[in-house]
C-alpha positions as CSV (number, residue, x, y, z in Angstrom):
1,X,58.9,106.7,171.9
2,X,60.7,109.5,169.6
3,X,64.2,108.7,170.9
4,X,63.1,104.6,170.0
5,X,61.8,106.0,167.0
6,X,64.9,108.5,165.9
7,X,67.4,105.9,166.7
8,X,65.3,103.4,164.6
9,X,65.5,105.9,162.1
10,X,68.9,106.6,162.5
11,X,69.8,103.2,162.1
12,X,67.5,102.5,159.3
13,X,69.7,105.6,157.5
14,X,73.4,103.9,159.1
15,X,72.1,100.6,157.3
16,X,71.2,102.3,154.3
17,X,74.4,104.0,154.1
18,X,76.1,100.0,155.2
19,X,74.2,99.2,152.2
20,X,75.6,101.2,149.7
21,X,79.2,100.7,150.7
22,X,78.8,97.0,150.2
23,X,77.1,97.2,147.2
24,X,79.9,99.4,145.7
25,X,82.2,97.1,147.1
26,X,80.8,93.9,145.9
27,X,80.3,96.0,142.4
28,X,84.6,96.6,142.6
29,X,85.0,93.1,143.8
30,X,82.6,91.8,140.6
31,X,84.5,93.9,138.1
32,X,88.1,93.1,139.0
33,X,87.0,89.8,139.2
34,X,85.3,89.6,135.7
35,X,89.2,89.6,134.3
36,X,90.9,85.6,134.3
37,X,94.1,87.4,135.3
38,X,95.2,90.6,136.7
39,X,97.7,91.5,134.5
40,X,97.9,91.9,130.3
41,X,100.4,92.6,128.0
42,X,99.2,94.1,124.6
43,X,101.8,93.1,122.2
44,X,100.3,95.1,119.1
45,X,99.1,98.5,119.3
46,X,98.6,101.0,116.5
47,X,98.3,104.3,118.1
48,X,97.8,106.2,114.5
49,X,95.4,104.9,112.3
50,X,95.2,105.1,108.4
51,X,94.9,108.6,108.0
52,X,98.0,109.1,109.9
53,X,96.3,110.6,112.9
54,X,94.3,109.0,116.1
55,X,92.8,109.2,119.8
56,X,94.5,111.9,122.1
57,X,93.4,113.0,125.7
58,X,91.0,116.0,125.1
59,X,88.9,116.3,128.4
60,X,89.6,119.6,128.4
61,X,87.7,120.1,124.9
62,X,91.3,122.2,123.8
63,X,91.2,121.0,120.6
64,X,87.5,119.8,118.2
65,X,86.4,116.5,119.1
66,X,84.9,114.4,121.9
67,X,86.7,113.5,125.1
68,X,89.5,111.3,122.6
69,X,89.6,113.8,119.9
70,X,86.9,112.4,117.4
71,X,85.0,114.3,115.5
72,X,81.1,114.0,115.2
73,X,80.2,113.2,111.2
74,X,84.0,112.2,109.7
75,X,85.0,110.3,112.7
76,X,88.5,111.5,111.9
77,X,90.9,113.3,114.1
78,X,92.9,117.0,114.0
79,X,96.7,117.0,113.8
80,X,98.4,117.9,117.2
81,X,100.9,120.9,117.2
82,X,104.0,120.7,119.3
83,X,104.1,120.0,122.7
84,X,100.6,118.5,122.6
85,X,101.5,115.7,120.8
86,X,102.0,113.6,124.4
87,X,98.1,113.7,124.8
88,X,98.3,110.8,122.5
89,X,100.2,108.6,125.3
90,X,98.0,110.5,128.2
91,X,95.2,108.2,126.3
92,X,97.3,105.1,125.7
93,X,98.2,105.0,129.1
94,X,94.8,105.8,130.7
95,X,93.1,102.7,128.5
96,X,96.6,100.8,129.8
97,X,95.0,101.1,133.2
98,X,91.4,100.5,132.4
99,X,92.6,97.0,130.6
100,X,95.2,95.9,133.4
101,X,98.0,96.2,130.6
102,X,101.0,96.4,132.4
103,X,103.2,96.3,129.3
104,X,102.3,97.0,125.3
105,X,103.9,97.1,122.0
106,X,103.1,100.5,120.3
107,X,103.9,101.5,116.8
108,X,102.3,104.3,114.4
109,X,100.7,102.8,111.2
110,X,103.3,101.6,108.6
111,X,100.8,102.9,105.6
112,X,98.5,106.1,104.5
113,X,95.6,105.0,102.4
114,X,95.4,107.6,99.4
115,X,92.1,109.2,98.8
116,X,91.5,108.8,95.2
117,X,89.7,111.3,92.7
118,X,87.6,108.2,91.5
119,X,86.1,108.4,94.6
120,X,85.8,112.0,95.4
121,X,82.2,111.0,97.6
122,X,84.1,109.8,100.8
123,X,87.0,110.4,102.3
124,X,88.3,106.6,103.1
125,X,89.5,105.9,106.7
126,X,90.4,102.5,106.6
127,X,92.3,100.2,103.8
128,X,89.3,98.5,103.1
129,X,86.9,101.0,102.5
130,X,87.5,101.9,99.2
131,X,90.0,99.8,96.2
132,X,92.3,103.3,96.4
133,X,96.0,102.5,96.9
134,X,97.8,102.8,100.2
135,X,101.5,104.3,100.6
136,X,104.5,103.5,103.0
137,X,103.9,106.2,105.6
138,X,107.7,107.5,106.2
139,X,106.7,110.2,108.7
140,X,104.5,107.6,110.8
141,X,107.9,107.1,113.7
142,X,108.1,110.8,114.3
143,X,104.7,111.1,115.1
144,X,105.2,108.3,117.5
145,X,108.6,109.3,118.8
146,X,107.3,113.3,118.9
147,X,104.5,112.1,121.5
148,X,107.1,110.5,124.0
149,X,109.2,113.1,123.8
150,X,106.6,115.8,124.5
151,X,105.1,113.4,127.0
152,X,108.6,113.9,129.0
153,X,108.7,117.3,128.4
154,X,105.4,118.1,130.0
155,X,106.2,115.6,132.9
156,X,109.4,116.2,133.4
157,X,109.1,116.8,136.9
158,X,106.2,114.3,137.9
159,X,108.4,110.8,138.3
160,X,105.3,108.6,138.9
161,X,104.0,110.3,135.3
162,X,107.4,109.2,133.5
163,X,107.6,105.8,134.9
164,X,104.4,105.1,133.6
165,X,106.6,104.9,130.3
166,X,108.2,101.9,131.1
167,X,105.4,100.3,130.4
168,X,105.4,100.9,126.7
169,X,107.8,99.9,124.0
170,X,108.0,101.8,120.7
171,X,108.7,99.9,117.9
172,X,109.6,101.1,114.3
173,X,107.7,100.8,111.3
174,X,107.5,103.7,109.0
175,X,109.4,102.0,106.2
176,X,109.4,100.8,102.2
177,X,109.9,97.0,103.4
178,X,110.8,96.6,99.6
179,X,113.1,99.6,99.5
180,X,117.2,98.1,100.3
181,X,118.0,101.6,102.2
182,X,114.9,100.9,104.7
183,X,118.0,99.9,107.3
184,X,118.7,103.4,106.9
185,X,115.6,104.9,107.7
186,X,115.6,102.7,111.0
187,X,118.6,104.0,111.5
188,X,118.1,108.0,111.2
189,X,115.0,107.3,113.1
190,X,117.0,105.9,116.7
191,X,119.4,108.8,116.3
192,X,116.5,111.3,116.2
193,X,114.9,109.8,119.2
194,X,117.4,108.2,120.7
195,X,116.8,105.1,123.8
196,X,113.1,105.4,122.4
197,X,112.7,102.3,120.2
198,X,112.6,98.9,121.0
199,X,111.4,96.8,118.2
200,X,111.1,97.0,114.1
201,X,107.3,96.4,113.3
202,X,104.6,96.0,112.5
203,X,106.3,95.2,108.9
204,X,103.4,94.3,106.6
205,X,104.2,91.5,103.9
206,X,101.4,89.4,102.1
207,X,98.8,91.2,104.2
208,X,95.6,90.3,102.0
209,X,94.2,93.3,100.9
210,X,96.5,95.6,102.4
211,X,99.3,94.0,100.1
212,X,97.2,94.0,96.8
213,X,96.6,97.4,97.3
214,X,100.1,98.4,97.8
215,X,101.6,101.5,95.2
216,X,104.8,99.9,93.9
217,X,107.0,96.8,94.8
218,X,104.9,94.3,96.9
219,X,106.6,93.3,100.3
220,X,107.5,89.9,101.0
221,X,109.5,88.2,104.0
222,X,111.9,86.6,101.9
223,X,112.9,90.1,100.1
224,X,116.3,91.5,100.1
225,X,115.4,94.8,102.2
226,X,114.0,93.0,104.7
227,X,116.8,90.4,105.0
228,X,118.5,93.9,106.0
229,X,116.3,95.3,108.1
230,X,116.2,92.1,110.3
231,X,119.7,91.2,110.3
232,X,120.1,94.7,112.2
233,X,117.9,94.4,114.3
234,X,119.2,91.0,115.6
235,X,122.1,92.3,115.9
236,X,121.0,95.4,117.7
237,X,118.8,93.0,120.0
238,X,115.6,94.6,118.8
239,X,112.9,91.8,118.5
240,X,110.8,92.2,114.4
241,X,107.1,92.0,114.5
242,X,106.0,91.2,111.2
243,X,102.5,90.2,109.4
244,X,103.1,87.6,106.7
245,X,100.0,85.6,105.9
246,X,100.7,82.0,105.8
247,X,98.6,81.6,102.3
248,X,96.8,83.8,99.9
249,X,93.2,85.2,100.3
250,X,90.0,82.8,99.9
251,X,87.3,83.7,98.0
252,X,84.9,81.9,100.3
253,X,85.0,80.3,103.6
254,X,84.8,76.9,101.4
255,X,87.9,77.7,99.6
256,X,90.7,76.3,101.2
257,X,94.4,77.1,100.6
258,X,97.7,75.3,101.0
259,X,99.9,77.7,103.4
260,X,101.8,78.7,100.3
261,X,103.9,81.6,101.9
262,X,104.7,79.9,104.4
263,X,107.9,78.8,103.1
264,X,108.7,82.7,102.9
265,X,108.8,83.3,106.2
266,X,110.9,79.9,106.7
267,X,113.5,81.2,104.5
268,X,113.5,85.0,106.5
269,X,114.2,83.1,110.1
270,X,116.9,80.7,108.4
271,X,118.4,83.9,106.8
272,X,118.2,85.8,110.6
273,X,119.4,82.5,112.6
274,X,122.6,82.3,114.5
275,X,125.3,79.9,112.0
276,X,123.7,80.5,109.1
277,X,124.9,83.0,106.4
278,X,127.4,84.4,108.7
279,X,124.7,85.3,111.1
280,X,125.7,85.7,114.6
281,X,123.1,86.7,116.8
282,X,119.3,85.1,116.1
283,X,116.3,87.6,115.4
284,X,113.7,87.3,117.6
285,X,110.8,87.6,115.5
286,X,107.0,88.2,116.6
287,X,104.7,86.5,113.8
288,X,101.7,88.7,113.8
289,X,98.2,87.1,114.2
290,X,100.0,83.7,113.8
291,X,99.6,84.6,109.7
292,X,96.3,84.9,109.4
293,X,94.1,87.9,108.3
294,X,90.4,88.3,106.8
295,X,89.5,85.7,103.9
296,X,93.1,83.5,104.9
297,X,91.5,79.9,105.2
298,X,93.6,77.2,105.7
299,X,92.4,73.8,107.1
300,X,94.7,72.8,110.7
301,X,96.4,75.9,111.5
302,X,97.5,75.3,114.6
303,X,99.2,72.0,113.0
304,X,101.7,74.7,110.7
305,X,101.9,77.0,113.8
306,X,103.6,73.5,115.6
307,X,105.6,72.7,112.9
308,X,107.2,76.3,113.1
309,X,107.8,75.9,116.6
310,X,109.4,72.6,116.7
311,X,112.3,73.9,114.5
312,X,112.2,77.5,115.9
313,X,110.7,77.7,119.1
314,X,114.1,79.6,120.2
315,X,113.1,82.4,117.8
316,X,109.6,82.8,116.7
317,X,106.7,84.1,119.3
318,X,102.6,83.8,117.9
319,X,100.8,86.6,118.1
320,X,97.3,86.1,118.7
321,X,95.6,89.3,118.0
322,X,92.8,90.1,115.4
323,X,90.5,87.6,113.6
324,X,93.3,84.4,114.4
325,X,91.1,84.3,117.7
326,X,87.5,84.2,116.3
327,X,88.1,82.3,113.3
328,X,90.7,79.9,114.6
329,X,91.5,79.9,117.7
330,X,88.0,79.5,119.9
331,X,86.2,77.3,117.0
332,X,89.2,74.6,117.8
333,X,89.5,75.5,121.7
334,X,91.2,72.5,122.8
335,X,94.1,71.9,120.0
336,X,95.0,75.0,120.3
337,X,95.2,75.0,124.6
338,X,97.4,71.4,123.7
339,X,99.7,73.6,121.4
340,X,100.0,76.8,123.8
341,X,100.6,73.9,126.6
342,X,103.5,72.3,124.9
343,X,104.7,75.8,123.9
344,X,103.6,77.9,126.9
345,X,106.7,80.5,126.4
346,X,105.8,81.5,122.8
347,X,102.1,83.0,122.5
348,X,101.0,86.3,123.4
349,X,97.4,88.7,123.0
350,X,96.9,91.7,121.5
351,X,94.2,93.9,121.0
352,X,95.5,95.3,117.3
353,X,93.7,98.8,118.0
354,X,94.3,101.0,115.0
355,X,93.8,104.6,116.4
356,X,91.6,104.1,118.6
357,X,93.3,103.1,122.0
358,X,90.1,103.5,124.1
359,X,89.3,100.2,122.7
360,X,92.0,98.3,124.3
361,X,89.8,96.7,127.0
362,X,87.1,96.1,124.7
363,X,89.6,94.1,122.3
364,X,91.4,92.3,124.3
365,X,88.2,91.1,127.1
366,X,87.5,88.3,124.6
367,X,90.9,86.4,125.3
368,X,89.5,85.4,128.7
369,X,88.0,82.5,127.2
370,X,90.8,81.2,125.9
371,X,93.0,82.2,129.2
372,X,90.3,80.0,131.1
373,X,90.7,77.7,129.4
374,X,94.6,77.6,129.5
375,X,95.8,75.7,132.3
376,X,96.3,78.0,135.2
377,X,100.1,77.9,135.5
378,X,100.7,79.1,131.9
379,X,97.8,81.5,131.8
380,X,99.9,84.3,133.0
381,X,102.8,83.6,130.7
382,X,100.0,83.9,127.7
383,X,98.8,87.0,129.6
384,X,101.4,88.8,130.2
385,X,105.0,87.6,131.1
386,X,106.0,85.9,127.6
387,X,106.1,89.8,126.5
388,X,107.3,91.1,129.3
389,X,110.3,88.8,129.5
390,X,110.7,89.2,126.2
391,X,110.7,92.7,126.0
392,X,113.4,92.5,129.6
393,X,115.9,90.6,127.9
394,X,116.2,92.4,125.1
395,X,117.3,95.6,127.0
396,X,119.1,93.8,128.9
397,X,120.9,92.6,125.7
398,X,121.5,96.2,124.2
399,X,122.1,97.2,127.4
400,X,125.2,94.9,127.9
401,X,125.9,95.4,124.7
402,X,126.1,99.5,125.0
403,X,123.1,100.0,123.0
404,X,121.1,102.2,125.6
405,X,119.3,101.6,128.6
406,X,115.4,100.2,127.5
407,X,115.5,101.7,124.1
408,X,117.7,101.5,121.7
409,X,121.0,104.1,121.5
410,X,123.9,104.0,118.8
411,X,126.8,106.3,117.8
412,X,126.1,109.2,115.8
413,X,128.4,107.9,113.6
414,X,126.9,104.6,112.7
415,X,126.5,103.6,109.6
416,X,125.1,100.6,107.6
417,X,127.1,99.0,105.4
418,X,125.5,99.0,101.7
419,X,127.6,96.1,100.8
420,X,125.5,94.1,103.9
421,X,122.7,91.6,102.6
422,X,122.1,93.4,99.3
423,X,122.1,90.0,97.8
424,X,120.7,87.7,100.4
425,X,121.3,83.9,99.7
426,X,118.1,82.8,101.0
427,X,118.1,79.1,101.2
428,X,115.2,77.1,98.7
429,X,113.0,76.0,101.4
430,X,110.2,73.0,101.5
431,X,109.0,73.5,104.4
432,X,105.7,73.3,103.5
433,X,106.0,70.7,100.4
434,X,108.0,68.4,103.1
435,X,105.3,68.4,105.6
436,X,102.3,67.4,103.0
437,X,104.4,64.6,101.6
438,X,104.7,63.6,104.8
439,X,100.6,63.9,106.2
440,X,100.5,61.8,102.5
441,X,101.9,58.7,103.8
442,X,100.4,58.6,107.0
């Protein structure tokens, strides 16, 4: 009777133990299958926020904060010294993994919002959080740049640690987009961290709030320094992620707007297109949150969105991070699955952290509903491989071309001619105007 009642026992403890496994197992199975697809792409990342500063690895509690780096009370972050800059990519990539992103666009924050004496009460964070101005960030790249390169210093001899790298693709955005020498910057910025950079962007231009609140010149896509700034990166095979809101603010949800600046942006990709104004090679540009941002209310956007990509489809890719999702995308599911369908090589997701990359998941978990609802064959593409392939051809491009091997390289040498695009003849366009006439007589 005890050895009938220790082996009962024994396997009442082995079942137990059964148990457990396959609960944990099941649990791993139930979470990995929770995602639509197994692999993301994250095609806008801000890895510094506002204040010029952001989340960093800090499970070692070196430095004040919690387990990112922020800090109980101002929720704001301490600056990193030298060679501990990297922590900020040890976080990037750990919340890479947690989301499945296989591949993301990461830039520093093109702006510094100014703490004003008006307001001497609170520190602002954010560009919204008080009416004080924000500045053009210059420094915002080496901040970026400095946390690759001490991330390959400190894993210099750990190859799985550096390929990890591969995975993310620095893009440039610390620059005046009203200022002519901005090429310049760009410029002084590759030969400082040379085969780093792979993109110009996030450029900001009729961005809402953001753009009223600008010190200075107001950017615009159809300005002179950015006709520069484009036309080198074309020809330097570096794709331009830019936010230019198709229309101006609402003051209500009821107040809606013709896309008035959309015909901006219209005359920027005619400017960058090959055969056009001595133009040889086509800008790939990435048209942030498909140019919409808070208070933008336009009535049909994925009908403009089409229109763009019937006569540019070759160029332009929609970037569907942000409030595009919530206030467009899901409240008009199915025109928007018919659009991706008929243009299945031209939309990617982003989560548009500012700062805080621990968020990625959390950001971009919400684009499974539109991934469902995508038909299976071009969810992937959406997911994923529209970026990657992207982000492959263009270094294959510079590559080819001499211009590094995944980031961007050029002769020490190099210069920018000042007599380049100084006086760009951007062509009159009606894009928009055309269009309405058209809906008129239907």
């Amino acid at each position: 009777m005890k050895s009938f009642r220790g082996l009962t026992f024994s396997m009442i403890i082995l079942v137990g133990l059964l148990g457990v496994v396959l609960h944990a197992a099941i649990k791993s199975s139930s979470s990995s299958s929770e995602r639509i697809v197994k692999r993301y792409a994250d095609c806008h990342v801000h890895l510094l926020d506002f204040l010029q500063n952001g989340e960093f690895m800090n499970a070692d509690k070196k430095f004040p904060g919690g387990m990112y780096g922020k800090q109980d009370g101002t929720g704001r972050f301490v600056s990193l010294p030298f060679g501990e800059r990297g922590r900020r990519i040890e976080a990037l990539l750990e919340s890479m993994d947690k989301a499945q992103v296989h591949n993301a666009l990461v830039c520093g924050m093109p702006f510094i919002k100014k703490w004003s004496q008006n307001e001497p009460f609170q520190r602002p964070r954010y560009y919204l959080d008080s009416p004080s101005r924000v500045k053009p960030a210059r420094d915002t790249d080496v901040s970026v740049g400095s946390a690759i390169l001490d991330y390959k210093i400190k894993y210099a001899d750990d190859p799985a640690k550096l390929s990890k790298l591969k995975g993310i693709h620095p893009s440039l955005c610390g620059f005046d987009a009203t200022d002519l020498g901005a090429v310049d910057l760009l410029i002084k910025r590759i030969k400082e961290f040379p085969e780093v950079w792979e993109c110009v962007g996030e450029v900001m231009s009729r961005h809402d709030d953001l753009t009223n609140l600008t010190t200075g010149e107001r950017p615009r896509a159809n300005h002179p320094a950015l006709a520069r700034v484009c036309r080198f990166a074309g020809e330097h095979f570096l794709p331009v992620s830019i936010h230019h809101n198709i229309a101006p603010i609402s003051r209500n949800s009821d107040e809606v707007k013709l896309p008035t600046y959309l015909n901006e942006f219209i005359e920027l990709l005619d400017y960058c297109r090959a055969g056009n104004n001595g133009c040889k090679v086509s800008t790939n540009f990435i048209w942030c949150h498909s140019g919409i941002s808070r208070r933008i209310v336009i009535s049909d956007l994925h009908f403009w969105i089409e229109e763009v990509l019937k006569n540019y489809s070759d160029q332009v890719y929609i970037d569907l991070s942000w409030v595009v999702l919530d206030d467009y995308v899901l409240p008009n599911l199915e025109s928007w699955v018919k659009l991706i369908s008929r243009y299945p090589n031209r939309f990617m997701i982003g989560s548009d952290v500012v700062g805080t990359v621990s968020k990625m998941n959390q950001a971009l978990k919400p684009y499974d509903k539109l991934l469902a609802a995508l038909p299976e064959k071009i969810r992937n593409r959406v997911a994923h491989d529209n970026f990657a392939n992207l982000f492959e051809s263009m270094s294959s491009m510079r590559k080819k071309k001499g211009y590094g091997d995944k980031g961007i390289r050029i002769s020490p040498d190099y210069v920018y001619s000042d007599k380049l695009h100084v006086r760009p003849d951007f062509k009159n366009s009606k894009f928009m105007e055309k269009r309405i006439e058209s809906l008129s007589r239907k």
